[in-house]
C-alpha positions as a Markdown table, in Angstrom:
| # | Residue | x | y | z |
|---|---|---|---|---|
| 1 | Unk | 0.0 | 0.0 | 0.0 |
| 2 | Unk | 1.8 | 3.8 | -1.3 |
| 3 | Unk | 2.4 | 5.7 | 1.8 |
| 4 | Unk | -0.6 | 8.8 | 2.6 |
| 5 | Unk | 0.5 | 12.1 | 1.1 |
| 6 | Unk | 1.5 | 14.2 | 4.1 |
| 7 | Unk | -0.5 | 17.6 | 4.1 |
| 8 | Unk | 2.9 | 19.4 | 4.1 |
| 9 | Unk | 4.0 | 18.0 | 0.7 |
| 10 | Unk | 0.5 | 18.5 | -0.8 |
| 11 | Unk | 1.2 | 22.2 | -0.2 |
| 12 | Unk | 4.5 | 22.6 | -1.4 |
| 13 | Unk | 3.1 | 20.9 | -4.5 |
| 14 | Unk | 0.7 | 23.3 | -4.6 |
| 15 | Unk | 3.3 | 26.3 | -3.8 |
| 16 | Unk | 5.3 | 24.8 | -7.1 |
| 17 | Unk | 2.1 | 24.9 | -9.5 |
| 18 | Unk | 1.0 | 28.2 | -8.2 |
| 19 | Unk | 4.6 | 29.6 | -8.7 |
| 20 | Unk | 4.7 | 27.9 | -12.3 |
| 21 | Unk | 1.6 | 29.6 | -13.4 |
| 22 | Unk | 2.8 | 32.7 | -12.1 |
| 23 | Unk | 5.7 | 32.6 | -13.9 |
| 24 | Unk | 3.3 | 31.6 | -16.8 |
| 25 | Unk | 1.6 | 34.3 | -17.2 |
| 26 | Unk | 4.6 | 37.0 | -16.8 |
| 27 | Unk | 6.1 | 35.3 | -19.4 |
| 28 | Unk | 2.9 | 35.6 | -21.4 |
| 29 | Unk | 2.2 | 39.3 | -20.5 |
| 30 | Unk | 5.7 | 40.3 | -21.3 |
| 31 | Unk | 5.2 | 39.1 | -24.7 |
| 32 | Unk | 2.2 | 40.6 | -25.7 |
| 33 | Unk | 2.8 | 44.0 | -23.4 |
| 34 | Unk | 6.0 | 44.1 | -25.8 |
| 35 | Unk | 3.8 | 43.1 | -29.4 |
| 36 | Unk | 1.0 | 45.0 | -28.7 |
| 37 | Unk | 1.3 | 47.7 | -25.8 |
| 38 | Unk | 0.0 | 47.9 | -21.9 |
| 39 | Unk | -3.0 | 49.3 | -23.2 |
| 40 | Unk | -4.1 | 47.0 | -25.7 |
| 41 | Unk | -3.9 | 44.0 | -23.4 |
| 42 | Unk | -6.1 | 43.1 | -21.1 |
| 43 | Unk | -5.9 | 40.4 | -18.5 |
| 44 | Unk | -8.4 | 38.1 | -20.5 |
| 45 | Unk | -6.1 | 38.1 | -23.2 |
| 46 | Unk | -3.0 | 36.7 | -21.2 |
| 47 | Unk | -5.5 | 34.2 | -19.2 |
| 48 | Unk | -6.8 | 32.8 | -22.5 |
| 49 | Unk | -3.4 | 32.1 | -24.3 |
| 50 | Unk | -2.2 | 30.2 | -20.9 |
| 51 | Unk | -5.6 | 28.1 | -20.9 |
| 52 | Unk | -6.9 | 29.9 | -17.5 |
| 53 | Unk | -9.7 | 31.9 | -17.3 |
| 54 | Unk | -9.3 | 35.9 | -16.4 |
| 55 | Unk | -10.8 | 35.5 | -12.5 |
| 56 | Unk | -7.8 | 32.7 | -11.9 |
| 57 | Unk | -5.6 | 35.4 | -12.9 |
| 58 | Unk | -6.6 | 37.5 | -9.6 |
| 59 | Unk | -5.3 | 34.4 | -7.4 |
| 60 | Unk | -1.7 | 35.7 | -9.1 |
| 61 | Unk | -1.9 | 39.5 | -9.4 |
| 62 | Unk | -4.4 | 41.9 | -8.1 |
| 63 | Unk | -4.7 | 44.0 | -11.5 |
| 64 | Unk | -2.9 | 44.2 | -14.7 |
| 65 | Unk | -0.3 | 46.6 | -12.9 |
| 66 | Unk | 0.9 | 44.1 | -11.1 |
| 67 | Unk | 0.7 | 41.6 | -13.6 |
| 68 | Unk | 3.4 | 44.4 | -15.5 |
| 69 | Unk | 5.4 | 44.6 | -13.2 |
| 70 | Unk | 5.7 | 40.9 | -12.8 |
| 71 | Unk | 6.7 | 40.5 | -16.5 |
| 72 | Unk | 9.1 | 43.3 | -16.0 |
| 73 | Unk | 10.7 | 41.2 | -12.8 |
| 74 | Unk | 10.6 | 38.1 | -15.0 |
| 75 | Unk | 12.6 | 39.8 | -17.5 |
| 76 | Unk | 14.9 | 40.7 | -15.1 |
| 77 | Unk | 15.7 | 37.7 | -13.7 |
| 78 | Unk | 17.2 | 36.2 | -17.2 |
| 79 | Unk | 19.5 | 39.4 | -16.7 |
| 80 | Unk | 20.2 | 38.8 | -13.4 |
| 81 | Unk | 21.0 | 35.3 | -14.3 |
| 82 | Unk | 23.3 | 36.2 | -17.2 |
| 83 | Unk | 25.1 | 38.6 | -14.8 |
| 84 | Unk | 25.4 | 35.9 | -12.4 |
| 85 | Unk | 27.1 | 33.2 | -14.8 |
| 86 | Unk | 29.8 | 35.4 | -15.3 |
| 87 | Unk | 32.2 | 34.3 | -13.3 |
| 88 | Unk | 35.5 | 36.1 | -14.1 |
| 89 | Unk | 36.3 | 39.9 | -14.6 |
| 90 | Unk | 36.4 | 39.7 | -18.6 |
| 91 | Unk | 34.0 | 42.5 | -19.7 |
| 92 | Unk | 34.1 | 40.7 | -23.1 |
| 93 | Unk | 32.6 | 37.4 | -21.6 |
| 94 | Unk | 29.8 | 39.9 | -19.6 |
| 95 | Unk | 29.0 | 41.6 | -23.0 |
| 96 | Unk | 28.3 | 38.4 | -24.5 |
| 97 | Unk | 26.3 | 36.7 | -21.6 |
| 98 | Unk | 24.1 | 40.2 | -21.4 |
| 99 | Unk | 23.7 | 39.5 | -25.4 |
| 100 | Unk | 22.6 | 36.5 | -25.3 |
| 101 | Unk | 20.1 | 37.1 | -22.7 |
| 102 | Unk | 19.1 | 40.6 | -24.6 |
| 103 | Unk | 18.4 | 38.1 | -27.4 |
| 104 | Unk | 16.5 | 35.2 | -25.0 |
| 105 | Unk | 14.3 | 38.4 | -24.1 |
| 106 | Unk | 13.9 | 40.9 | -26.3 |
| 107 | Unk | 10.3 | 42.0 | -24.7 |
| 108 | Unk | 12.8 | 43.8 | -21.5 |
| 109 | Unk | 14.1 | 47.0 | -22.9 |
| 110 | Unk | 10.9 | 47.8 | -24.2 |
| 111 | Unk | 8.8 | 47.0 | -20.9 |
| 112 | Unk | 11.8 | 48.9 | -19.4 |
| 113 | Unk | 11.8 | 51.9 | -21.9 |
| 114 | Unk | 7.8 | 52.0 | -22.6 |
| 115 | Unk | 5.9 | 49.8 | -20.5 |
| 116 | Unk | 7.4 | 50.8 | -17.0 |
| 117 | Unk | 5.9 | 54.3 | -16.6 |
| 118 | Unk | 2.5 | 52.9 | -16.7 |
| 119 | Unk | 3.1 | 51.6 | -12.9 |
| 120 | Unk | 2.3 | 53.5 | -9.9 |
| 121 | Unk | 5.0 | 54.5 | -7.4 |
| 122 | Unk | 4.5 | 51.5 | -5.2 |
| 123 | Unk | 4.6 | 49.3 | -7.7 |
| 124 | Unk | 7.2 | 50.9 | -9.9 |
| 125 | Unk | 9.5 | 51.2 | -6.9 |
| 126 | Unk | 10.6 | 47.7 | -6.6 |
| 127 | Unk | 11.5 | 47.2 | -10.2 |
| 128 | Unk | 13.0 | 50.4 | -10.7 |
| 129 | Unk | 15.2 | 49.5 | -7.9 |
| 130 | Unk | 16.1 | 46.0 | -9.2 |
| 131 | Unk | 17.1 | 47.5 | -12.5 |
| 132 | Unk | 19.1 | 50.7 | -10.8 |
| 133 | Unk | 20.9 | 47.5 | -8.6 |
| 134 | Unk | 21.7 | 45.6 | -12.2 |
| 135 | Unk | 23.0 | 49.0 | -13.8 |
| 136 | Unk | 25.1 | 50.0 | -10.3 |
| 137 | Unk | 26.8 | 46.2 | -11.1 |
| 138 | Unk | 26.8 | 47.1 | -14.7 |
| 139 | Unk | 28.7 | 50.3 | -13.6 |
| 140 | Unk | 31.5 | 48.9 | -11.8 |
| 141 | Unk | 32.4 | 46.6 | -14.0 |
| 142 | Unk | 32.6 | 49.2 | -16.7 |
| 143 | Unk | 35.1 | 51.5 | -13.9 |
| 144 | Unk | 37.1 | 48.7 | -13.2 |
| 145 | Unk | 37.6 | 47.6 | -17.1 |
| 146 | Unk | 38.3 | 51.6 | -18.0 |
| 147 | Unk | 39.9 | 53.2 | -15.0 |
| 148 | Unk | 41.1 | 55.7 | -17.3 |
| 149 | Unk | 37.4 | 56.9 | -17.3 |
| 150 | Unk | 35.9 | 59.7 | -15.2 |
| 151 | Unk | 32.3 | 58.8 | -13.4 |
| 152 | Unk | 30.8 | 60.7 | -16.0 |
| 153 | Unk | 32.6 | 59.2 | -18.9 |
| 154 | Unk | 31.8 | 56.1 | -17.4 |
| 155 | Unk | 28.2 | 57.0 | -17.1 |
| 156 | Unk | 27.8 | 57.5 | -20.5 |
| 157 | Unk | 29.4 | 54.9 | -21.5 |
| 158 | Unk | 27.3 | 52.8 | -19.9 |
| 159 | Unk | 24.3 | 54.2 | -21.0 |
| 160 | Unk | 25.5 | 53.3 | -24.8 |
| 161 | Unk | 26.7 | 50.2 | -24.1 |
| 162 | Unk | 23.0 | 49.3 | -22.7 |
| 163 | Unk | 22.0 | 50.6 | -25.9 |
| 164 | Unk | 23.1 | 48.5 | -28.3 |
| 165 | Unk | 22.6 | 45.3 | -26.5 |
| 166 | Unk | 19.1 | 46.6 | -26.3 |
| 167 | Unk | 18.4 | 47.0 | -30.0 |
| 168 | Unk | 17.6 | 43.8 | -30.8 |
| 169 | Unk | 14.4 | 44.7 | -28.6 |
| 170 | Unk | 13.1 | 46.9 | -31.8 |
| 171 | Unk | 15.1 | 45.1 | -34.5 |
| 172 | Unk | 13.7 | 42.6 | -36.9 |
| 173 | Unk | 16.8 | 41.2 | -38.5 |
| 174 | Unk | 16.9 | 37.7 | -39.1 |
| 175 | Unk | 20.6 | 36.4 | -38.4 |
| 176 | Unk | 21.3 | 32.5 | -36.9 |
| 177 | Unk | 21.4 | 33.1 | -33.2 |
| 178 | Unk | 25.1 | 32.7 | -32.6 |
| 179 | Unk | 25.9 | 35.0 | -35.4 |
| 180 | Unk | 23.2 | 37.8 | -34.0 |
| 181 | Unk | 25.5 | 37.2 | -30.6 |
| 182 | Unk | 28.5 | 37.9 | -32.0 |
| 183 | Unk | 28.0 | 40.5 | -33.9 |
| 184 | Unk | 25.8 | 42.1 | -31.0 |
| 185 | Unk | 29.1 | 41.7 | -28.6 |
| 186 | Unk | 31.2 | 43.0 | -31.1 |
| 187 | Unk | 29.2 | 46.3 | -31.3 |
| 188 | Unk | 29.0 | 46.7 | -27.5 |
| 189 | Unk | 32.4 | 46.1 | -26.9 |
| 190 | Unk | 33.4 | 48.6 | -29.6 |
| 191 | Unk | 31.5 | 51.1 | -27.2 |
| 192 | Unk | 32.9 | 49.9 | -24.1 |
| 193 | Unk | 36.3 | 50.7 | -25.4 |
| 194 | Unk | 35.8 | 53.7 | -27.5 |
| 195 | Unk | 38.2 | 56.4 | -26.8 |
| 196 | Unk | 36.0 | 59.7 | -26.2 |
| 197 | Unk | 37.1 | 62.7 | -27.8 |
| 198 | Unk | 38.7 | 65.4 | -25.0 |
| 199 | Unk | 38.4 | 68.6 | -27.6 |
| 200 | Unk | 36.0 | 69.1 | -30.0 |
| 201 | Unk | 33.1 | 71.6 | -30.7 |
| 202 | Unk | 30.1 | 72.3 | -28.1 |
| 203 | Unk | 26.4 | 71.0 | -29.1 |
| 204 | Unk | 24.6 | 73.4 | -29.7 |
| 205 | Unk | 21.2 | 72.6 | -28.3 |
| 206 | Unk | 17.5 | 73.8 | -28.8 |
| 207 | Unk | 16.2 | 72.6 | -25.8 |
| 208 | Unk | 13.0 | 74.3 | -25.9 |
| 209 | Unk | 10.9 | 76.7 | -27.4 |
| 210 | Unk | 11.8 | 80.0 | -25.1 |
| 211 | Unk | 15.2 | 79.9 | -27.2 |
| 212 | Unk | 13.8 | 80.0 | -30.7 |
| 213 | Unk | 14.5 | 83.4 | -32.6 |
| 214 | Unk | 10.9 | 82.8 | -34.0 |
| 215 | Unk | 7.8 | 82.4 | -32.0 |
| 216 | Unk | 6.0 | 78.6 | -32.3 |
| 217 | Unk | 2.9 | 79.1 | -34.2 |
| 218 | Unk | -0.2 | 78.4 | -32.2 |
| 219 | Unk | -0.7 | 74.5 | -33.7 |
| 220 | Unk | 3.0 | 74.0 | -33.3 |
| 221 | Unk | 2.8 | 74.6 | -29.3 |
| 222 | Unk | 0.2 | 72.5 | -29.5 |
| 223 | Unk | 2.3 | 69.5 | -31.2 |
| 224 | Unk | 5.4 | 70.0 | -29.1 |
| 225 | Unk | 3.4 | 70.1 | -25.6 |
| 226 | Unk | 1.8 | 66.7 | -26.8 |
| 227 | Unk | 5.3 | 65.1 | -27.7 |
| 228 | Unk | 6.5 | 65.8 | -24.3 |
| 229 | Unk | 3.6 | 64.6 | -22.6 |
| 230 | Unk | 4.0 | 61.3 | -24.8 |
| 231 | Unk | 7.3 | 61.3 | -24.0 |
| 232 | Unk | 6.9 | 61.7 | -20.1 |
| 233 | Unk | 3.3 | 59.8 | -18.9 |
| 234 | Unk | 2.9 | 57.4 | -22.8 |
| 235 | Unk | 0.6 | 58.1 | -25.5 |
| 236 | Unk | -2.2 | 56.2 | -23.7 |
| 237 | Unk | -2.1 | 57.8 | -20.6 |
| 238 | Unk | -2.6 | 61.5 | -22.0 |
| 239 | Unk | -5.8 | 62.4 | -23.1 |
| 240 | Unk | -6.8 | 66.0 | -25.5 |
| 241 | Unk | -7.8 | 67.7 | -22.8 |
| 242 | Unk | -4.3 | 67.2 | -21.2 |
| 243 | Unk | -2.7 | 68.6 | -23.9 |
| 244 | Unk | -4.9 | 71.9 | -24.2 |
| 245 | Unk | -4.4 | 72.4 | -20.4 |
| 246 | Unk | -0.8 | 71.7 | -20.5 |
| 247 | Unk | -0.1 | 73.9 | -23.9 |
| 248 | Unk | -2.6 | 76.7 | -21.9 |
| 249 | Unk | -5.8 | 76.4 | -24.1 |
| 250 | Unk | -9.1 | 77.0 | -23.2 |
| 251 | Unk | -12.4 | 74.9 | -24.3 |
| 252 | Unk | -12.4 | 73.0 | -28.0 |
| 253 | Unk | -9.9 | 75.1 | -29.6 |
| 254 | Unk | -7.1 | 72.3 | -29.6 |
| 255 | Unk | -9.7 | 70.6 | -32.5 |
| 256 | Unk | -8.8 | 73.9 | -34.4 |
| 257 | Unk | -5.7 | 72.5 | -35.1 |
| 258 | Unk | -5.6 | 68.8 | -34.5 |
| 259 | Unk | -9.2 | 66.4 | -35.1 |
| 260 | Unk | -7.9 | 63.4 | -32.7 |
| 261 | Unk | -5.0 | 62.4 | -30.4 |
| 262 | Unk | -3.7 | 60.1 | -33.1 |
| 263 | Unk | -3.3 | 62.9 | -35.5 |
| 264 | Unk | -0.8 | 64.6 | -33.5 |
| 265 | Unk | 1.1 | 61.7 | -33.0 |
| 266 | Unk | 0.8 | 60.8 | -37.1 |
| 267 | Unk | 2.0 | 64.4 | -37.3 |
| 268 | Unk | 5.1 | 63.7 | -34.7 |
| 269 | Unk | 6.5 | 60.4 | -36.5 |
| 270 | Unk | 6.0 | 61.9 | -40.0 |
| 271 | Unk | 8.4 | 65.0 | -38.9 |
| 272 | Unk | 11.0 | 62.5 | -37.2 |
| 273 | Unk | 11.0 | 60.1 | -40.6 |
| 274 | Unk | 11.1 | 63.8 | -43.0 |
| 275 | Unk | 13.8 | 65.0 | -40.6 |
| 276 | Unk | 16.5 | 61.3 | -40.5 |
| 277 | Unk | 15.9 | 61.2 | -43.8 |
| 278 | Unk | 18.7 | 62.8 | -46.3 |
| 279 | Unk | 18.7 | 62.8 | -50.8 |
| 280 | Unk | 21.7 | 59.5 | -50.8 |
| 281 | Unk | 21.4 | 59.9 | -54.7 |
| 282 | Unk | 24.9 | 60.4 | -56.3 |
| 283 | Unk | 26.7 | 60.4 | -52.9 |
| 284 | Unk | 30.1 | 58.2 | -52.0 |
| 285 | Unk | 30.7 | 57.0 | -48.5 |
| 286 | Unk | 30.6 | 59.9 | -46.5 |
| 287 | Unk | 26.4 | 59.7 | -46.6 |
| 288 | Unk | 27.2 | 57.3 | -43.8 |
| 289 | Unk | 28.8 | 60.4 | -42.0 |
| 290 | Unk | 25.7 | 63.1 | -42.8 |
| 291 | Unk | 23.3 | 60.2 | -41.6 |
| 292 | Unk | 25.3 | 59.7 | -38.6 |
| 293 | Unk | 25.3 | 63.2 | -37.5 |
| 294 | Unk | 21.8 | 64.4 | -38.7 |
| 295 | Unk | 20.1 | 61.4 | -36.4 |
| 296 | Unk | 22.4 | 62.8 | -33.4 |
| 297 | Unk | 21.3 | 66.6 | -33.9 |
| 298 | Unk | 17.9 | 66.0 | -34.1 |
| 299 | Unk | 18.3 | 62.9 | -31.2 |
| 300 | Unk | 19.9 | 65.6 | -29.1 |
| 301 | Unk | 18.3 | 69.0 | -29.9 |
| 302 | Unk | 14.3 | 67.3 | -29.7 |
| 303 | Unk | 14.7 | 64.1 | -27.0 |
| 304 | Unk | 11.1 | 64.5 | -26.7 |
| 305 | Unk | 10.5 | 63.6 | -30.1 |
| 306 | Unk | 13.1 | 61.1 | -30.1 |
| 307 | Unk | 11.6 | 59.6 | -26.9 |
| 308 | Unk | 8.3 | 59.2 | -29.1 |
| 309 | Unk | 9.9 | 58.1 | -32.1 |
| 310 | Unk | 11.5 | 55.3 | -30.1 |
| 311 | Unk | 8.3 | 53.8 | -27.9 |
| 312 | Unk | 5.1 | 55.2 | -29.2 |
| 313 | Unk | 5.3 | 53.5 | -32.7 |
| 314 | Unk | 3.0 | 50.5 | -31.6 |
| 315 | Unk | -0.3 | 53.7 | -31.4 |
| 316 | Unk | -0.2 | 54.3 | -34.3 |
| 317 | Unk | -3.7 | 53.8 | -36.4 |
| 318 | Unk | -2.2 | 50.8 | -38.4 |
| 319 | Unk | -2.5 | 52.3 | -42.1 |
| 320 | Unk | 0.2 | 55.2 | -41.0 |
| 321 | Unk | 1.9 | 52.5 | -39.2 |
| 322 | Unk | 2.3 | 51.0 | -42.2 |
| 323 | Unk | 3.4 | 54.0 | -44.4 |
| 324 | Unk | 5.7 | 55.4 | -41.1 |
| 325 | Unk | 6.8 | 52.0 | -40.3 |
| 326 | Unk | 8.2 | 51.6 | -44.4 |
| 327 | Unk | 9.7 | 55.2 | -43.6 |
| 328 | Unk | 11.6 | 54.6 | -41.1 |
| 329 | Unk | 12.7 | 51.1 | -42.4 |
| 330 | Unk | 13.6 | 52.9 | -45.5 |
| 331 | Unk | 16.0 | 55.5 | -42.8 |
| 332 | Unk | 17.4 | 52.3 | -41.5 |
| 333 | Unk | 17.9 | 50.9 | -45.1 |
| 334 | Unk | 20.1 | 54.5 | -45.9 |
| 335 | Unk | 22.3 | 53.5 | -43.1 |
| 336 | Unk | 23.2 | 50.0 | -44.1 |
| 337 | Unk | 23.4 | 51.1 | -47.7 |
| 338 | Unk | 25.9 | 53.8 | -47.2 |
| 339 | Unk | 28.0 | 51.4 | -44.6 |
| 340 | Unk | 28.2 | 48.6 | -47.2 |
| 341 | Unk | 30.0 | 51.7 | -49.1 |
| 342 | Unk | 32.5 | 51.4 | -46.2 |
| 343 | Unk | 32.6 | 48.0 | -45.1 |
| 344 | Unk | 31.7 | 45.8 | -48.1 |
| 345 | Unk | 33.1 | 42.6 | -46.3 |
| 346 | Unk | 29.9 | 42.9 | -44.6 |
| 347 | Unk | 26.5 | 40.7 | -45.6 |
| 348 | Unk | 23.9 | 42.9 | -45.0 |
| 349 | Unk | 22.2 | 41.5 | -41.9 |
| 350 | Unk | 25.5 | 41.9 | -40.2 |
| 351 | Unk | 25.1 | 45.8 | -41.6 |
| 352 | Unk | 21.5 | 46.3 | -40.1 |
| 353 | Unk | 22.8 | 44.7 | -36.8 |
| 354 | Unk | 25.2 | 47.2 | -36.1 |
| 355 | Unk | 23.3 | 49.8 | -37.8 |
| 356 | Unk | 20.3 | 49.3 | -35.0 |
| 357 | Unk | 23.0 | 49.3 | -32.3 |
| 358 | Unk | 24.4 | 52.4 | -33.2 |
| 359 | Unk | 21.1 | 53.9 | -33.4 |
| 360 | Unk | 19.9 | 52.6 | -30.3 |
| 361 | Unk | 23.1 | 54.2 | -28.8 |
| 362 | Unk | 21.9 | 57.8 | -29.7 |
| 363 | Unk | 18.5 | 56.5 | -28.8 |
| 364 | Unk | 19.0 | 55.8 | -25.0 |
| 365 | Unk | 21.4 | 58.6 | -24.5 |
| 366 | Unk | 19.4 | 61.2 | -25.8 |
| 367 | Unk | 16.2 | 60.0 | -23.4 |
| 368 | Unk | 18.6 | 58.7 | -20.5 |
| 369 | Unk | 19.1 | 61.4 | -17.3 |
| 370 | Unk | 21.3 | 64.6 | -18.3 |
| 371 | Unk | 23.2 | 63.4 | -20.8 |
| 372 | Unk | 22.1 | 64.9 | -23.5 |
| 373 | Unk | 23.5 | 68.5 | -22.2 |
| 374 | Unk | 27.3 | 67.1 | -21.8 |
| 375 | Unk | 28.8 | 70.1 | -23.3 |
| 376 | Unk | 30.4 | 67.7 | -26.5 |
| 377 | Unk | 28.0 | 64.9 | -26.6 |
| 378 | Unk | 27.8 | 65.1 | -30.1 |
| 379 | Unk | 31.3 | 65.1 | -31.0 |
| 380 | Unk | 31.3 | 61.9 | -28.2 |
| 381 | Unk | 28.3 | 60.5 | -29.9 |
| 382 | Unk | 30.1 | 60.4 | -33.3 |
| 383 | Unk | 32.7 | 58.8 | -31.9 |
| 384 | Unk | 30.8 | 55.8 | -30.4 |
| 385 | Unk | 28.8 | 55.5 | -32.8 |
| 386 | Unk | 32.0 | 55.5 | -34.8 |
| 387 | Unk | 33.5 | 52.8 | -33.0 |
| 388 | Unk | 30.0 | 50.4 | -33.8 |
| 389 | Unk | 29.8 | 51.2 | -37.3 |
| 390 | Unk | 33.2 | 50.1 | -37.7 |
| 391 | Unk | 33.4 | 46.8 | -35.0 |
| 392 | Unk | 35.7 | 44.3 | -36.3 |
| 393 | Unk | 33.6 | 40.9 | -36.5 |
| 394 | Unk | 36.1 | 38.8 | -37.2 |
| 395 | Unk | 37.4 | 37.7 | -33.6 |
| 396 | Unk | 36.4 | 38.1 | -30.0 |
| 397 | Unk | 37.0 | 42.0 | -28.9 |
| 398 | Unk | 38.3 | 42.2 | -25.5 |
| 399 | Unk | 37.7 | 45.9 | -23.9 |
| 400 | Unk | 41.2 | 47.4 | -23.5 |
| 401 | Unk | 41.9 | 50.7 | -22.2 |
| 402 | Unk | 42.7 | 52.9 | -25.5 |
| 403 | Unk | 46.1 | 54.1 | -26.4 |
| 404 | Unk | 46.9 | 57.7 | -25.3 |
């Protein structure tokens, strides 16, 4: 006769199955909070795909916030992990651990970038904190691979090298895993041992609309107070009326100027794709140069915009997400065109890998903290993004401290 089940081991059973589901259904939120936006998913949708119904899903999570920050926490445990496995001081070997796990779960940097603001302070809190602790570690591996870097050098650097190993979170390229790893590493570590430039030209910024020699026309006011909203809270979370309060307008007159919400976000990502855009026709190799330093200018001068242009893509109405979306693929498509005019030892996914590094470089320093007013960040920015367009993918890169 089989022994009686104790009560005990019934309920760590139970513990295990209630922990696996949970784990279930971050996994499951983090995918579709990354495909289709917090705000287009509801908590029936997650329940139905893991074969639950949406009450069960209130034995795990009290409401869909905390169902987002559980995906988020999930995410960061594969980056935790791949921190963890690490178990020597070789930055090159934590570059491509972090790859690979930047590959594993490309839903993170979005959920991070995006998704994150949606949660309220006590939720937020906790998460924001894990990530700050990975970043911290992060940091002092960076100082103690570049001692020959000041904090804020270091800073920055970080920042960039976060980055790139985050683009594959917005890329589609199709590369064989191992080769979308190596390549990824090799762009990273490019940044982690870029040399920044000590002289060089300030940026000259336009960091709002107080410095302008021409006063904003009523509908432009308009636009740029709803790109920074965007920016700050997410397109979902701002309604019309938040705009006309915040841009100082009284009653219906915002409709004077703008029919929906969506059109001023149609409006925002058509002046981003008009503005990376240059004529390539008849050009040599130094189009990769113009591109280069146009995407920084605008990056750096409008962050708000670049903030949008980076994480509010998914809300657009999908026929100008199709025509945008083909618009800014055809930006990306300039960039690898005019690198295979430098590099033409490179296939073309290889290109578009290190093409969305180097962009997401400019992306997340232009959002991230103060960087953006570091009195040569472009001249810095052009180099790093110098140093990814022109990785060497033919060997493992070690960081090594530059050559005065």
């Amino acid at each position: 006769m089989a022994p009686a089940t104790t009560d005990s081991s019934r309920l760590g059973a139970r513990r295990i199955r209630a922990e696996e589901r949970r784990r279930q259904l971050a996994q499951e939120a983090a995918r579709r909070f990354h495909r289709f936006g917090f705000h287009q998913v509801s908590l029936a949708d997650v329940a139905n795909a893991v074969g639950v119904t949406a009450p069960a899903v209130y034995r795990h999570f009290r409401n869909k916030n905390a169902l987002l920050a559980a995906a988020i926490d999930n995410s960061l445990d594969v980056v935790d992990t791949a921190f963890d496995q690490v178990r020597d001081d070789s930055m090159h070997a934590l570059l491509f651990s972090l790859a690979g796990a930047a590959l594993d779960r490309r839903d993170l940097w979005v959920l991070l970038q995006r998704e994150m603001r949606h949660l309220d302070g006590e939720e937020r809190a906790p998460v924001k904190a894990r990530f700050d602790a990975f970043v911290a570690r992060f940091s002092a591996r960076m100082r103690s691979a570049r001692p020959d870097l000041d904090n804020a050098q270091s800073a920055l650097l970080v920042t960039a090298v976060l980055g790139a190993l985050s683009s594959p979170s917005v890329s589609r390229v199709q590369l064989p895993r191992e080769e979308y790893q190596q390549v990824l590493v090799a762009a990273a570590a490019a940044v982690a041992g870029a040399r920044l430039p000590e002289t060089g030209p300030a940026a000259i910024l336009v960091l709002d609309a107080d410095r302008r020699d021409v006063a904003p026309s009523r509908g432009e006011e308009l636009l740029e107070t709803a790109i920074r909203l965007f920016h700050e809270h997410g397109y979902g979370a701002v309604s019309l009326d938040d705009i006309a309060t915040a841009a100082g307008s009284t009653g219906p007159s915002i409709y004077y100027h703008f029919a929906t919400k969506s059109d001023l976000l149609v409006t925002a990502f058509t002046r981003a794709a008009h503005r990376f855009t240059i004529d390539q026709e008849g050009r040599s190799n130094t189009a990769l140069d113009d591109l280069v330093r146009g995407y920084i200018e605008v990056s750096i001068e409008q962050r708000h915009l670049i903030g949008v242009y980076v994480t509010e893509a998914i809300n657009l109405p999908p026929q100008y997400r199709r025509r945008i979306g083909a618009e800014l693929s055809a930006n990306v498509d300039q960039w690898s065109n005019a690198l295979a005019l430098r590099r033409p030892d490179l296939n073309e996914q290889s290109r578009l890998v290190l093409v969305h590094a180097a962009r997401g470089v400019v992306n997340d320093v232009a959002r991230v903290g103060q960087l953006h007013v570091r009195p040569r960040i472009g001249v810095e920015l052009e180099a790093l993004l110098g140093a990814v367009l022109g990785a060497d993918l033919g060997f493992p890169m070690a960081v090594r401290q530059p050559s005065r």
